[in-house]
C-alpha positions as CSV (number, residue, x, y, z in Angstrom):
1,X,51.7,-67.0,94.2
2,X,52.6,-64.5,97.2
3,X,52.9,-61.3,94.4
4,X,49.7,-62.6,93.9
5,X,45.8,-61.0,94.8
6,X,43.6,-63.2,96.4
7,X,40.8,-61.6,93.7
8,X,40.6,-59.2,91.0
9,X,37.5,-57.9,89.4
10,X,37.1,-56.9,86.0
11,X,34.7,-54.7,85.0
12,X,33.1,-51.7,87.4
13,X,28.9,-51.8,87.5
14,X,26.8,-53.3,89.9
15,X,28.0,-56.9,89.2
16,X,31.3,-56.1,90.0
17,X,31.1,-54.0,92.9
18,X,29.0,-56.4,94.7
19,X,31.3,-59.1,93.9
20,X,34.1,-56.7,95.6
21,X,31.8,-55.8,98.7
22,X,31.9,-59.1,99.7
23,X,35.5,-60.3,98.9
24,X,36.5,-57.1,100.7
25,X,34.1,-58.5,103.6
26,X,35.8,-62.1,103.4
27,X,39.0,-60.3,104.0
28,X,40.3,-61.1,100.5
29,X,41.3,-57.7,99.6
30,X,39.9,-57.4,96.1
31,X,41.2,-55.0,93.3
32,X,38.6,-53.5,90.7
33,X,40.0,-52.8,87.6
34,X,36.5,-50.8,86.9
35,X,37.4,-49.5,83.2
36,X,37.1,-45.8,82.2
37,X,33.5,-46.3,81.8
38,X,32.7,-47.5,85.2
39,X,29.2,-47.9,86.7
40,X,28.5,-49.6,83.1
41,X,24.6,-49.0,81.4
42,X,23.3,-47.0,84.9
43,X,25.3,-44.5,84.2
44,X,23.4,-43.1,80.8
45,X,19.8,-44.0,83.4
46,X,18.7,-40.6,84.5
47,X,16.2,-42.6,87.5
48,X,16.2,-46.1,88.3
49,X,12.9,-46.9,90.6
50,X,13.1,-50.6,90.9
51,X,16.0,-51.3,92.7
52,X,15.3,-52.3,96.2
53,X,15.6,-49.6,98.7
54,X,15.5,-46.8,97.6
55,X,11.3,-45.8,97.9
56,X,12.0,-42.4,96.0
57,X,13.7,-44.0,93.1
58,X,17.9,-42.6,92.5
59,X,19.7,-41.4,89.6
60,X,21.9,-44.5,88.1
61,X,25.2,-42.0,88.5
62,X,24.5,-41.9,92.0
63,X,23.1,-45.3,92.9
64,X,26.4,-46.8,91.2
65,X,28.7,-44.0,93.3
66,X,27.3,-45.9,96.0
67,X,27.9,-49.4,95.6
68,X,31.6,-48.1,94.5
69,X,31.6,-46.5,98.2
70,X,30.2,-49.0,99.8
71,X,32.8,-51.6,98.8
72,X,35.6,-48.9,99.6
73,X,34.7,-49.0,102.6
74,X,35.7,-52.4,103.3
75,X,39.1,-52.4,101.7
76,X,38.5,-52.5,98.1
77,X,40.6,-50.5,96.0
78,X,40.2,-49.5,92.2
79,X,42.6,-48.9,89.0
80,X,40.3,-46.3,86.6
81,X,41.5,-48.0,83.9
82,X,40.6,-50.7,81.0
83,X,42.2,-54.3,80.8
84,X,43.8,-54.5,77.5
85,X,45.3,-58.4,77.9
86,X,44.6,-61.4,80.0
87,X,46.1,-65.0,80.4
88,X,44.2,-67.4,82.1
89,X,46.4,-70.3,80.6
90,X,48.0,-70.6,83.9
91,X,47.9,-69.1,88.1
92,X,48.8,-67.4,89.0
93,X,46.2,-65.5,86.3
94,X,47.7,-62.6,84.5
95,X,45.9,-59.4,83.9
96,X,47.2,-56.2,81.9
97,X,46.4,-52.6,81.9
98,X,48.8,-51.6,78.9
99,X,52.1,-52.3,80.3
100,X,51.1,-52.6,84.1
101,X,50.5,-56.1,85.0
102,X,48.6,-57.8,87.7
103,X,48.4,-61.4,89.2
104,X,45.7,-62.9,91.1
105,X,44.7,-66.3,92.3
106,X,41.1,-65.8,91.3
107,X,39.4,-63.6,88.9
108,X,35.8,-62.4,88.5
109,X,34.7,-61.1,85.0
110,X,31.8,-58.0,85.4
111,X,32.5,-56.5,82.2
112,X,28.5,-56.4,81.5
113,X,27.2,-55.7,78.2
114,X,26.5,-53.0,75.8
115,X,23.0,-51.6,74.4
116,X,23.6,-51.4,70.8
117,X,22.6,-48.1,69.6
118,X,21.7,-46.0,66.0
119,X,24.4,-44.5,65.9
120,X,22.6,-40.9,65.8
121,X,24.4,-37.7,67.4
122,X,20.7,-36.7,68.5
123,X,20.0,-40.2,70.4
124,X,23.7,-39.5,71.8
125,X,22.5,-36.4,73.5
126,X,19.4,-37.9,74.6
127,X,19.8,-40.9,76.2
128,X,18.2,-40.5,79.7
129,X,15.9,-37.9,78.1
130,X,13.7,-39.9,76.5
131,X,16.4,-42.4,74.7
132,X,16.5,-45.7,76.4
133,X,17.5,-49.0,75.6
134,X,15.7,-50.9,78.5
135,X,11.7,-51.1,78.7
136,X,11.7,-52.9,81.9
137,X,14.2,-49.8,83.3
138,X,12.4,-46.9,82.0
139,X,9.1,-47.7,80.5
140,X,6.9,-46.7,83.7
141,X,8.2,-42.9,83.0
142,X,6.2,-42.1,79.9
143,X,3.0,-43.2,81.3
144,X,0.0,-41.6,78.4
145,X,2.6,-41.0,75.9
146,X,3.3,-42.0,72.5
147,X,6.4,-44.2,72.5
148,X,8.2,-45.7,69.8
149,X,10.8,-48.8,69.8
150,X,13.3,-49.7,67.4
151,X,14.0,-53.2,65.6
152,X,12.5,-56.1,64.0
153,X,13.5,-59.0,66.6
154,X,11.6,-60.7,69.4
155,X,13.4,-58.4,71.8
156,X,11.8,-54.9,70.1
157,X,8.1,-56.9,69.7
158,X,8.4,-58.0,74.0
159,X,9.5,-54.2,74.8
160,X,6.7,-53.0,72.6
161,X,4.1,-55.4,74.5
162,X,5.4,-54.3,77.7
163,X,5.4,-50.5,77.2
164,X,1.6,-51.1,76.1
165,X,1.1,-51.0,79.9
166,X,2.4,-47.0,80.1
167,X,2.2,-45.3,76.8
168,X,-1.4,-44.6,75.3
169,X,0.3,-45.9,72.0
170,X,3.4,-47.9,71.2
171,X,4.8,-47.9,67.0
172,X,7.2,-50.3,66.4
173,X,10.1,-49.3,63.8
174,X,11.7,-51.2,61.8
175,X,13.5,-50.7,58.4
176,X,12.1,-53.7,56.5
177,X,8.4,-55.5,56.1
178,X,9.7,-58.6,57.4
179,X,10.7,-59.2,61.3
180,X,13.1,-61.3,62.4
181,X,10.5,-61.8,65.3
182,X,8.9,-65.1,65.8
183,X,5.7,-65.3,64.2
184,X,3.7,-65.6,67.6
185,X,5.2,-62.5,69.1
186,X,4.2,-60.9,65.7
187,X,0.8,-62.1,65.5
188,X,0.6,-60.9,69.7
189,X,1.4,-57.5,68.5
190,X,-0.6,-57.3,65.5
191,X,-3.8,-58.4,68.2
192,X,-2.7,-55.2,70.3
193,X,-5.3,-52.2,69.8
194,X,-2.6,-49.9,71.2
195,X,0.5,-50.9,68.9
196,X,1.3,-49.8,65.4
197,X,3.9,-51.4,63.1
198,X,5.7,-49.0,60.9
199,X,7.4,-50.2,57.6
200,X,9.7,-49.5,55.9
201,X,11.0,-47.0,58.1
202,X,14.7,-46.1,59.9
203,X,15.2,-43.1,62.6
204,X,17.1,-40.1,61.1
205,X,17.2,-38.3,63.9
206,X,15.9,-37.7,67.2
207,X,14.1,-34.0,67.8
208,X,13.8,-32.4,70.9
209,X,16.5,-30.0,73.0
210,X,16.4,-31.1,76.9
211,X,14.2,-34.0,76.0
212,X,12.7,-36.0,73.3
213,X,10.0,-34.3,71.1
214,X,9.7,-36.1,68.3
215,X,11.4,-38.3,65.8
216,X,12.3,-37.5,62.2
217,X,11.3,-41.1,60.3
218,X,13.0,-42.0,56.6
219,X,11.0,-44.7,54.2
220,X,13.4,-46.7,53.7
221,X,12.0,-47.5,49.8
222,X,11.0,-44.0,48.7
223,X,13.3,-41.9,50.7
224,X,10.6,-39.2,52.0
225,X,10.7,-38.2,55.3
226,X,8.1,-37.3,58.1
227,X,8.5,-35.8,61.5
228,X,6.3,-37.1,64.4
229,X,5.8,-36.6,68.0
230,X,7.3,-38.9,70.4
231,X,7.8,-39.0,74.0
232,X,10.0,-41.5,74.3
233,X,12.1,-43.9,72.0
234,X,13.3,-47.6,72.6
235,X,16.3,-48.7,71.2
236,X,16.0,-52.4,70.7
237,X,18.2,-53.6,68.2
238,X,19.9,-55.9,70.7
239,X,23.1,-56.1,73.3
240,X,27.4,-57.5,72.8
241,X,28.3,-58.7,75.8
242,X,31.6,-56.9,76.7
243,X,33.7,-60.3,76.2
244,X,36.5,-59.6,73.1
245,X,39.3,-60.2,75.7
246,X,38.5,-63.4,77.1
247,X,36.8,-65.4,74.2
248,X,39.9,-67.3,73.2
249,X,39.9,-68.7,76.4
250,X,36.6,-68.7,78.1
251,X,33.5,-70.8,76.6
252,X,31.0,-68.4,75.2
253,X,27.7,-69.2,73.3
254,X,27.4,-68.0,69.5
255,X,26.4,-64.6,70.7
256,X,29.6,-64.1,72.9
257,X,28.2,-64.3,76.2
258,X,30.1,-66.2,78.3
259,X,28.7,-69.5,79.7
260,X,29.1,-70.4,83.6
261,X,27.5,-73.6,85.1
262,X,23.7,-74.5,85.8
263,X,23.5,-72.5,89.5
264,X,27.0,-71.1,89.6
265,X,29.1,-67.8,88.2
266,X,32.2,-71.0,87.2
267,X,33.3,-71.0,84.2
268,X,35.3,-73.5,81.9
269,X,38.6,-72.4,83.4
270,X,39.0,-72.8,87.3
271,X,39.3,-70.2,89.5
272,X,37.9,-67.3,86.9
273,X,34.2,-67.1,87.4
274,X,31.2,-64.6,85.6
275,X,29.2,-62.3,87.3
276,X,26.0,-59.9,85.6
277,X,25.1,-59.2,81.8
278,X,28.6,-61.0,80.7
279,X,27.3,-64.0,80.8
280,X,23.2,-63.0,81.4
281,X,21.3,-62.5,77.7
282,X,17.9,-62.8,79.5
283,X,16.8,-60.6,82.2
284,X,20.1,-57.7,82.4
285,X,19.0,-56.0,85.3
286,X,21.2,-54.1,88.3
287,X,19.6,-56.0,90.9
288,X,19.9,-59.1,88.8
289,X,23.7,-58.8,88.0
290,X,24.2,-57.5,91.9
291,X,23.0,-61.1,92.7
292,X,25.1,-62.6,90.8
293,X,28.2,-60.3,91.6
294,X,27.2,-61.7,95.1
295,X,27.4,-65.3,94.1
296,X,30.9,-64.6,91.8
297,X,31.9,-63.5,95.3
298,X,31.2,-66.6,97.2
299,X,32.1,-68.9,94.8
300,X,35.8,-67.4,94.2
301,X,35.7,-67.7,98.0
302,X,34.4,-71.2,98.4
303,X,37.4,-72.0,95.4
304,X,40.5,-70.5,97.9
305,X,39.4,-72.0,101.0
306,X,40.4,-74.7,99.3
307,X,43.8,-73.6,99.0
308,X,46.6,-72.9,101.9
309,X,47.4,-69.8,103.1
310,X,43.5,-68.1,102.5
311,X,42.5,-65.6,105.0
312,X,38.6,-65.0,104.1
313,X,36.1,-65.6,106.6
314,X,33.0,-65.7,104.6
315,X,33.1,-69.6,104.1
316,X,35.4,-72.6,104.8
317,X,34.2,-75.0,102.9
318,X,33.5,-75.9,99.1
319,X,30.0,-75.8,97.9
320,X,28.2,-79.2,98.9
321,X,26.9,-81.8,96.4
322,X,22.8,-81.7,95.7
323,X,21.1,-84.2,97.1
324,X,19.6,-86.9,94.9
325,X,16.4,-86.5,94.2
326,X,14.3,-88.7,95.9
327,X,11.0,-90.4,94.4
């Protein structure tokens, strides 16, 4: 395997630059095949005021400029371009960008995962402007306002909850009477002074020029329109994890995320390993899938000190056994 990289990451967000930060600092010379839509969801965040460090809050754009630089600095270099094939059948692994091919000895999958949106040229020109898909993320900037969130499952009913804290009201959308929502989510909401559920109602469009204004609302039984105020909307119709390439040969639950071990970024094939919303359906956030771009990193290490001829410094020795529980 000497044509081969000791590690190459696929997929360019804060996942997979952490990963590469510390290959490049194990002296494994990583290569990030980041994908023309690098710095994945962050970069449609206008501020991001939760990640550690940064007191004043930062613009997603920037903050994922950053970790890009950061693990330049150490060695790591990039291809600004989207996989289009993959082998793992055999190692050296193979990895295609149309006809360019690359080999490595170890691979680490940070392709993240998508917000699935309306569809609407309006939310399109929105997004970061009162358009979000991620509560958690944005919800503490529309403090006092009326927001409204999208969708019938438990996902929309635990955003609507949680923006309760911020807005002075919360409706909750959703195109038929009946949820897909558990019924004690539904009863929580129903218990809530401050939310409103609105049936049988879709989003036509989203009104507002350099932010959101209001929302143009279609019954979905009589067909008549109204327009309300808004000041801010919540996509939650739910996330697809960014996995079409690999799911012929990686394990992946029923949703297509992909599955590592209990504790670990490993997957079912050795030596390929999953790092951020890829394989994370629960809490999908940057500091979140940086930890676990950390830990990809350190177990693709751990898995070529193994092997002759590996030149990281990071670790030498294979992740220990837990201790048996004692009683």
């Amino acid at each position: 395997m000497s044509d081969a990289r000791d590690v190459i990451v696929i997929g360019g967000g804060p996942a997979g630059y952490t990963a590469a930060l510390y290959a490049a600092r194990a002296n494994l010379n990583p290569l990030v095949i980041e994908g023309f839509s690098w710095g994945g969801q962050l970069m449609v965040t206008s501020d991001v005021e939760n990640y550690p460090g940064y007191p004043d809050g930062i613009m997603g754009p920037e903050m994922m400029a950053e970790f890009r630089r950061q693990a330049e600095r150490f060695g790591t270099e990039f291809v600004t371009d989207d996989v289009t094939r993959v082998d793992f059948s055999e190692r050296p692994f193979r990895i295609w960008v149309e006809d360019e091919e690359y080999r490595a000895r170890s691979v680490i999958v940070a392709t993240g995962a998508s917000a699935r949106w309306l569809g609407l040229e309006s939310e399109e020109r929105l997004k970061g402007r009162g358009v979000s898909a991620c509560a958690t993320c944005d919800g503490a900037f529309f403090r006092d306002k009326h927001i409204f969130v999208v969708g019938g499952g438990d996902s929309a009913f635990e955003e609507g909850l949680f923006l309760t804290r911020f807005g002075y009201k919360v409706t909750l959308v959703h195109r038929r009477h009946e949820f897909r929502a558990s019924q004690i989510m539904i009863d929580r909401a129903r218990d809530n002074e401050k939310i409103e559920l609105k049936t049988p109602y879709v989003v036509e469009e989203v009104l507002g020029e350099d932010s959101i204004s209001g929302l143009r609302l279609r019954n979905t039984e009589t067909d008549q329109t109204e327009e309300v105020e808004a000041g801010a909307l919540f996509v939650a119709i739910g996330h697809d994890p960014n996995t079409k390439l690999f799911l012929d040969q990686l394990d992946h639950d029923a949703n297509g995320y992909l599955v590592a071990q209990p504790g670990t970024t490993l997957t079912n094939v050795a030596g390929v390993f999953a790092a951020g919303d890829v394989q994370d359906h629960i809490y999908r956030q940057a500091v979140t899938a940086a930890g676990s771009g950390c830990m990809a990193a350190l177990d693709a290490e751990r898995f070529l000190a193994t092997e002759e001829g590996h030149t990281g410094t990071a670790l030498t020795a294979p992740r220990p056994e837990a201790e048996p529980t004692r009683v």
